[in-house]
MARSE-18870 format. One record per residue (C-alpha): residue number from 1; y negated, x negated, z negated. Coordinates in steps of 0.001 Angstrom, whole numbers, m for minus. Each point is the difference from the previous one (the first is absolute). Example, Ala and Ser with C-alpha at 12.3 -4.5 7.8 and 13.67 -1.06 7.14 Angstrom:
+-----+---------+---------+---------+
| pos |       y |       x |       z |
+-----+---------+---------+---------+
|   1 |    4500 |  m12300 |   m7800 |
|   2 |   m3440 |   m1370 |     660 |
+-----+---------+---------+---------+
***
This chain:
+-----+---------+---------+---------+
| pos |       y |       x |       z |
+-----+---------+---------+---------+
|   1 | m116398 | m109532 | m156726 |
|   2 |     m28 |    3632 |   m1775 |
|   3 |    3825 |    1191 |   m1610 |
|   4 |    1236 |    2550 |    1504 |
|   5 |    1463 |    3066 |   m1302 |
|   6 |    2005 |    2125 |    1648 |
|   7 |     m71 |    4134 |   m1144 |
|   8 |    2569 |    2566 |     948 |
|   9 |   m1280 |    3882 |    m247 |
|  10 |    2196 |    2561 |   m2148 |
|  11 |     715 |    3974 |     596 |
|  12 |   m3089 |    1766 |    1505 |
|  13 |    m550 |   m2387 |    3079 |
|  14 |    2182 |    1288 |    2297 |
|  15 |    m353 |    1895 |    3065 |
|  16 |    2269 |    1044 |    2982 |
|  17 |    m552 |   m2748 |    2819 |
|  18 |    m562 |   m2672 |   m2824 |
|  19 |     883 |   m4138 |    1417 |
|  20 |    1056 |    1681 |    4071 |
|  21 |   m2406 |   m2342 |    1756 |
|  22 |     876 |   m3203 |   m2908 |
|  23 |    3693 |      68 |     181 |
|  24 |    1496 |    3340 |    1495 |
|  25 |    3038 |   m2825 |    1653 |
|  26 |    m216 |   m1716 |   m3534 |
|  27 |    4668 |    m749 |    m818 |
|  28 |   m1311 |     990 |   m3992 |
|  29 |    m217 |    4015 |    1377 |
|  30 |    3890 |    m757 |    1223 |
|  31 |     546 |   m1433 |   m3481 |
|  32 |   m1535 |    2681 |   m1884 |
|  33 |    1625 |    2385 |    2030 |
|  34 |    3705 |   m1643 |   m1160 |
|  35 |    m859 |    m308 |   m3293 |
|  36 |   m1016 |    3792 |    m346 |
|  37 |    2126 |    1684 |    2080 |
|  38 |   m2946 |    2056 |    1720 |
|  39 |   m2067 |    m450 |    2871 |
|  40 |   m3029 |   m1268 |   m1884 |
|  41 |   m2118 |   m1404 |    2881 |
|  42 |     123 |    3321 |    1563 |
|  43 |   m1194 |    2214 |   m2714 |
|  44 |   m3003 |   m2771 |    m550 |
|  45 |    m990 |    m193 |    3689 |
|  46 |     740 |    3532 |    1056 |
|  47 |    m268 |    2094 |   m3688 |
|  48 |     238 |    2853 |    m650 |
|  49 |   m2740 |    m964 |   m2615 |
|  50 |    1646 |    2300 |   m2357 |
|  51 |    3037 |   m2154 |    m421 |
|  52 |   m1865 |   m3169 |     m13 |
|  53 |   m2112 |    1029 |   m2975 |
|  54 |    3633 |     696 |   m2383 |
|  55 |    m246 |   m2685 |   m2239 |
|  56 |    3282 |   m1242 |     311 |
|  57 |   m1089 |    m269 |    3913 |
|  58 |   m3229 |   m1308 |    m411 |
|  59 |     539 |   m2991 |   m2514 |
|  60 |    2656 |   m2063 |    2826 |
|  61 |   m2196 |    1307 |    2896 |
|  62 |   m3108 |   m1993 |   m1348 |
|  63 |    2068 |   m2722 |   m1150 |
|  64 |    1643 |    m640 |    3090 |
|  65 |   m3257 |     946 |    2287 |
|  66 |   m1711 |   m3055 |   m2623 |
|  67 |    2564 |   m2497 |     493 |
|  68 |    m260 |     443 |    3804 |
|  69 |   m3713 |    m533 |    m539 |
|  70 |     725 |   m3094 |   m1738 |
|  71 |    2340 |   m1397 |    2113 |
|  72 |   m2824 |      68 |    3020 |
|  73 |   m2342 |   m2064 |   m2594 |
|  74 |    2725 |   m2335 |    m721 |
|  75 |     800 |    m543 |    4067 |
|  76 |   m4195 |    m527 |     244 |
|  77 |     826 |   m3072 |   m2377 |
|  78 |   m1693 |    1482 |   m3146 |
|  79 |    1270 |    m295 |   m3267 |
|  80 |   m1419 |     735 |   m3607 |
|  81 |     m40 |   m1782 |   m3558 |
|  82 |     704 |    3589 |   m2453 |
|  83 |     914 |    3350 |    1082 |
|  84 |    m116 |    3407 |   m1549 |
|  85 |     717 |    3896 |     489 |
|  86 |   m1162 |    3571 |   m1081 |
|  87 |    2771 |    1507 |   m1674 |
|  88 |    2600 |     349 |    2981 |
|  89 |   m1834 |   m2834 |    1575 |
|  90 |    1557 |   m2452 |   m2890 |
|  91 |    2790 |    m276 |    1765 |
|  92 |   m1112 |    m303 |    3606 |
|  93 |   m1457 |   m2963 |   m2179 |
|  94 |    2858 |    m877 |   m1569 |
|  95 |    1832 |    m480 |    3527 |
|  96 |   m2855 |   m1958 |    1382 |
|  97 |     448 |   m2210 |   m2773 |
|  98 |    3417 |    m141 |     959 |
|  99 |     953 |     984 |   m3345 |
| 100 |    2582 |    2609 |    1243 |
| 101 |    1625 |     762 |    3563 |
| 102 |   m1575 |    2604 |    2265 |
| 103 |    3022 |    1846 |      20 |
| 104 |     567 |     176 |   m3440 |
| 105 |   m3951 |    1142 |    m855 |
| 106 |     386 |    2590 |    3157 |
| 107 |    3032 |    2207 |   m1772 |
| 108 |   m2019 |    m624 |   m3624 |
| 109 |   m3110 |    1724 |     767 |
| 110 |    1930 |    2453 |    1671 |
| 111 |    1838 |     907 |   m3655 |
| 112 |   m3168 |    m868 |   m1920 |
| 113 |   m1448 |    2636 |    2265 |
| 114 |    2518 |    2818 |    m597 |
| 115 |     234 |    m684 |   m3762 |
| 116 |   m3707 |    m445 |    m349 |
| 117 |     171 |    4110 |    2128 |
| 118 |    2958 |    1220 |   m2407 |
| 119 |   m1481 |    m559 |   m3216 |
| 120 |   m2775 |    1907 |    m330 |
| 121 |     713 |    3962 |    1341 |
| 122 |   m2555 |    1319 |    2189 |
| 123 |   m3166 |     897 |   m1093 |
| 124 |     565 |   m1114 |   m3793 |
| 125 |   m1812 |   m3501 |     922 |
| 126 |   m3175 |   m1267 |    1762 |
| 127 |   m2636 |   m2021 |     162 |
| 128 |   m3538 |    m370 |     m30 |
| 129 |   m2894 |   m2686 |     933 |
| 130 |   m2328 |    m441 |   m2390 |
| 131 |   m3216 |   m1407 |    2215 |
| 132 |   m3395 |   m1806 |   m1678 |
| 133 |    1304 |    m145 |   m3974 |
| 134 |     868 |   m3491 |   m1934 |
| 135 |    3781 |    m334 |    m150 |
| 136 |    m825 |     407 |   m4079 |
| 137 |    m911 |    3710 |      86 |
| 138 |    2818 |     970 |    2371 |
| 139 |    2538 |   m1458 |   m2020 |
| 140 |   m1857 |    2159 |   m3260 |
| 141 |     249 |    2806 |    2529 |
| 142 |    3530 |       5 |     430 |
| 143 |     440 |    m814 |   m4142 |
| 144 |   m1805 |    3016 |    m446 |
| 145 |    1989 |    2312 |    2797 |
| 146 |    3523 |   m1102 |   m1488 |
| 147 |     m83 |    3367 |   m2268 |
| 148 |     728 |    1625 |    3326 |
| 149 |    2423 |   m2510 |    1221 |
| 150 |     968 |   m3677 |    1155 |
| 151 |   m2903 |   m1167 |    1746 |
| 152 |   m1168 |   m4174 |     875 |
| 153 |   m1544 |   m2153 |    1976 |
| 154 |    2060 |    m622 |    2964 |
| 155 |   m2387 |   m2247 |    2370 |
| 156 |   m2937 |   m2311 |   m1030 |
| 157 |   m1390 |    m556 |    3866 |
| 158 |   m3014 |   m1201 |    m215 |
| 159 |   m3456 |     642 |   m2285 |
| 160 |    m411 |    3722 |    m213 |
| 161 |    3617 |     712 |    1627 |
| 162 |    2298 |    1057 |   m2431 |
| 163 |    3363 |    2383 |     351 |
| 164 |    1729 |    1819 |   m2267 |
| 165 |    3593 |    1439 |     m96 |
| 166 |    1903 |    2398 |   m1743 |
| 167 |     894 |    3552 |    m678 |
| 168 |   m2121 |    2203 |    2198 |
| 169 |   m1824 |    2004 |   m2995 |
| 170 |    m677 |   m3220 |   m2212 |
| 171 |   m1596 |   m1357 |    3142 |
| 172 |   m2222 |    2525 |     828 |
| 173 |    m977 |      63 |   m3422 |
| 174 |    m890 |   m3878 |     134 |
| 175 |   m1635 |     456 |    2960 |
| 176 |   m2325 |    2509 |   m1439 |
| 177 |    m751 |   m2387 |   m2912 |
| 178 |    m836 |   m2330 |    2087 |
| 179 |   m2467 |    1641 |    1447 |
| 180 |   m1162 |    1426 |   m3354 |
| 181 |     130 |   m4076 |      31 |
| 182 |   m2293 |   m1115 |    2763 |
| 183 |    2127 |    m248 |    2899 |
| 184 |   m1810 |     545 |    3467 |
| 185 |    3283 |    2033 |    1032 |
| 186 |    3632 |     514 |   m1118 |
| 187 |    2031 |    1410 |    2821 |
| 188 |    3913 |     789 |     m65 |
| 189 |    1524 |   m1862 |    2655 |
| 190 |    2559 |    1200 |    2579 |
| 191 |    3338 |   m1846 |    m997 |
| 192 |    3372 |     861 |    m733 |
| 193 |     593 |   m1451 |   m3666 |
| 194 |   m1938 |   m1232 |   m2816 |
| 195 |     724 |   m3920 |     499 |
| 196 |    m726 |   m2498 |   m2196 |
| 197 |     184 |    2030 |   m2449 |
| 198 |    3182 |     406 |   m3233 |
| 199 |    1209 |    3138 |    1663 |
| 200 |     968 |   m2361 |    2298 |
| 201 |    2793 |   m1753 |   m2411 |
| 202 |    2720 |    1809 |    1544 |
| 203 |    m810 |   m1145 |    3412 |
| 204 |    m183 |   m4085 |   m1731 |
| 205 |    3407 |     502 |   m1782 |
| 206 |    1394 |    1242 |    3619 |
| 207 |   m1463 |   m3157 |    1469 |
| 208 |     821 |   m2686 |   m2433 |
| 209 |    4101 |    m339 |     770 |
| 210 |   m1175 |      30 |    3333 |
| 211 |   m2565 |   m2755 |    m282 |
| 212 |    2639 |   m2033 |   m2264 |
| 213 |    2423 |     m14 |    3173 |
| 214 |   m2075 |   m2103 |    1505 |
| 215 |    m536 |   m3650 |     906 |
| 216 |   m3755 |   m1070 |    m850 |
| 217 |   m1087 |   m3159 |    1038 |
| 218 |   m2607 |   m2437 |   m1141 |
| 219 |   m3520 |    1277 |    1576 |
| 220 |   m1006 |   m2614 |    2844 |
| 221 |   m3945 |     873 |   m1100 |
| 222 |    m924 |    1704 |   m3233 |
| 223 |    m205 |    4039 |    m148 |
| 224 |   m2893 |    1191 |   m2151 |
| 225 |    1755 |    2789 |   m1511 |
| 226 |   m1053 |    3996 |    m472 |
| 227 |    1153 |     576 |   m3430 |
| 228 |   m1304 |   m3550 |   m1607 |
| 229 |   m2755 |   m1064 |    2505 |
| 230 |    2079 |   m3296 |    m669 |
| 231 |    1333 |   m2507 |    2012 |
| 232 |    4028 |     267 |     642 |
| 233 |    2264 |   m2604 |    1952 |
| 234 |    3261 |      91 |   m1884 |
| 235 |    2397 |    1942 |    1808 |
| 236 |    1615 |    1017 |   m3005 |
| 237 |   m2955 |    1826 |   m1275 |
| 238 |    m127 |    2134 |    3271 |
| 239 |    2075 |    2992 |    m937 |
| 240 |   m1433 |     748 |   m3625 |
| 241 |   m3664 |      76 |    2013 |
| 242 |     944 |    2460 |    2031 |
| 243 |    1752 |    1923 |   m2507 |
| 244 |   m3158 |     153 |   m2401 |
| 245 |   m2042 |     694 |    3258 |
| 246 |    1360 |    3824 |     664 |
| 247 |   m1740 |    1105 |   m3383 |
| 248 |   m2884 |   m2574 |    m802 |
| 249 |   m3315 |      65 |    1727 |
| 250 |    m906 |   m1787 |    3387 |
| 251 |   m2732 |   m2804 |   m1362 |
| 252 |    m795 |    m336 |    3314 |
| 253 |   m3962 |   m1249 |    m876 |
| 254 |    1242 |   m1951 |   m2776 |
| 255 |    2462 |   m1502 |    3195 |
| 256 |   m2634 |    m819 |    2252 |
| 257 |   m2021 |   m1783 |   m3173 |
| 258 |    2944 |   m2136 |    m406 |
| 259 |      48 |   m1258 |    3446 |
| 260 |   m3799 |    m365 |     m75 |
| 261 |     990 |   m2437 |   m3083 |
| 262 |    2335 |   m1993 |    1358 |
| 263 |   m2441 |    m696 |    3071 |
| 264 |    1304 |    2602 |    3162 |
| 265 |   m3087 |     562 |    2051 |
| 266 |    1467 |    2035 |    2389 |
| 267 |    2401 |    2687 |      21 |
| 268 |    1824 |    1722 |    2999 |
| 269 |    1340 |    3299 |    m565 |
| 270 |    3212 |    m161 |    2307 |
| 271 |    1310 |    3647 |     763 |
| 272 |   m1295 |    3329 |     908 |
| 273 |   m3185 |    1498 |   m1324 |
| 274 |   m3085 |   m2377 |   m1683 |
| 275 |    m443 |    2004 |   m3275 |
| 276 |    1125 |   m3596 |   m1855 |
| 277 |   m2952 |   m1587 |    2088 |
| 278 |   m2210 |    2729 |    m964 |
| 279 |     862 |    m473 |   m3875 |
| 280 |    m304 |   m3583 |     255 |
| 281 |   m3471 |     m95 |    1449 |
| 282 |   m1052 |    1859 |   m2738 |
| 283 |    1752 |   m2287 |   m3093 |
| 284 |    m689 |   m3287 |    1934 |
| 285 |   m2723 |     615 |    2313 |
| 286 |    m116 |   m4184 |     301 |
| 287 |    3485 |     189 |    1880 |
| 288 |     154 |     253 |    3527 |
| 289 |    2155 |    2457 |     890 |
| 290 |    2203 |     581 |    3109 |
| 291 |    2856 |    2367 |    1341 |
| 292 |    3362 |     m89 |    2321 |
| 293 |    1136 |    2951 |     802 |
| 294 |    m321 |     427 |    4016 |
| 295 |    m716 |   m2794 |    2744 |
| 296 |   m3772 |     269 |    m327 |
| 297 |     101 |    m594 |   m3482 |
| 298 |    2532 |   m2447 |    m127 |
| 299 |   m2451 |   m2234 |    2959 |
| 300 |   m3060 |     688 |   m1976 |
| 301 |    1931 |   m1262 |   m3377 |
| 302 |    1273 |   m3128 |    2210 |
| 303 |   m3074 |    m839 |    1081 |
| 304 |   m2006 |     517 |   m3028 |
| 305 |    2774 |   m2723 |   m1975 |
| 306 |    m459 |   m2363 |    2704 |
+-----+---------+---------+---------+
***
């Protein structure tokens, strides 16, 4: 029998309308609701998409849309060996691993998301992918740009995916290097903040007490983390992670290798979107690689594990 991992999307996956036909009646929209003090479900289901795409709206609206997801594969009776999440998705992760209460990783996200928005003022960060150039010459890219600025590697997605983050001038100025470089294309992407990057650190100091107030468990299944590409089940480890997470890169492809290692041979990206399935095809094209994010995809997942 193939292990199982189950993958939980981060910011950029979500979309007005996102989990209405999985679990519009799911009781976790009624929770999310109390533990925010908003209507949540209805700016997901009914938008505007304006509001959904504020970070500190988007980041519990794809967590909570993802845990309804993965409550439907839970009720179809499957379960997986390791799990593991894009940025944001860590802790969708973290909560399937029942590593901390829904509740609890609902009003998080929601801070994490307005600190990660405060930090930076508008316009002075941003990012860029960096497409068809070896992870190597990006990094010596952003080395070279840092006489303009703070500038790093923010994701490593896959081979020939790489972002970068930082103040807006120092990454334009490594994105023009690295096309000096070899890249196939290095385009500025739209987002509100330069994450994973160290102009982040105000936004991880905000979010440390907050992490620290919390109750982490012992992970049921192991979490393949972003910032080590490492295995983590202690519950006491849980906060630090997450803390180091807001300003060190995503290894997502490093991630994916990991799980490859420690023999997953199929993956199910549980939430909205399939960019993580997309990625994954591409680091580990020997996976087989499925989705839950509506009824027809959670039937054809079912099916396809049985």
């Amino acid at each position: 029998m193939k292990r199982i991992a189950f993958v939980f999307p981060g910011q950029g996956s979500q979309a007005v309308g996102m989990g209405r036909d999985l679990g519009h009646a799911s009781p976790r929209w009624d929770a999310a609701n109390a533990a925010l003090g908003f209507d949540l479900k209805k700016l997901v289901l009914e938008g505007p998409e304006a509001d959904l795409t504020l970070t500190a709206n988007t980041q519990p609206a794809i967590l909570v849309t993802s845990i309804v997801a993965l409550d439907a594969l839970r009720a179809a009776g499957i379960r997986c060996a390791f799990v593991a999440g894009h940025s944001l998705g860590e802790y969708s992760a973290l909560v399937a691993a029942g590593a901390i209460e829904f509740a609890d990783a609902v009003r998080t996200v929601r801070a994490r998301g307005q600190f990660m928005q405060e930090a930076v003022p508008a316009g002075e960060g941003a990012m860029a992918a960096v497409l068809g150039l070896d992870r190597a010459l990006v990094a010596q890219a952003c080395e070279e740009a840092k006489e303009v600025g703070s500038v790093q590697i923010a994701n490593l997605n896959g081979p020939g995916q790489t972002v970068i983050a930082g103040a807006t001038a120092a990454v334009k100025k490594a994105a023009d290097l690295a096309r000096a470089k070899g890249a196939k294309r290095a385009v500025l992407l739209p987002v509100s903040a330069p994450f994973h990057s160290a102009l982040l650190a105000p936004a991880a100091d905000r979010l440390a007490p907050v992490l620290r107030r919390i109750r982490f468990r012992d992970l049921e299944v192991p979490l393949v983390t972003n910032v080590d590409a490492d295995l983590l089940t202690d519950g006491s480890r849980v906060a630090e992670t997450l803390v180091r997470q807001v300003t060190a890169p995503v290894r997502w492809e490093d991630g994916v290798l990991r799980l490859a290692k420690e023999g997953v041979g199929v993956t199910v990206e549980v939430g909205p979107g399939k960019v993580l399935s997309g990625l994954i095809r591409r680091i580990a094209p020997e996976m087989q690689v499925l989705n839950v994010e509506d009824r027809a995809s959670l039937q054809a997942t079912v099916e396809a594990l049985r």
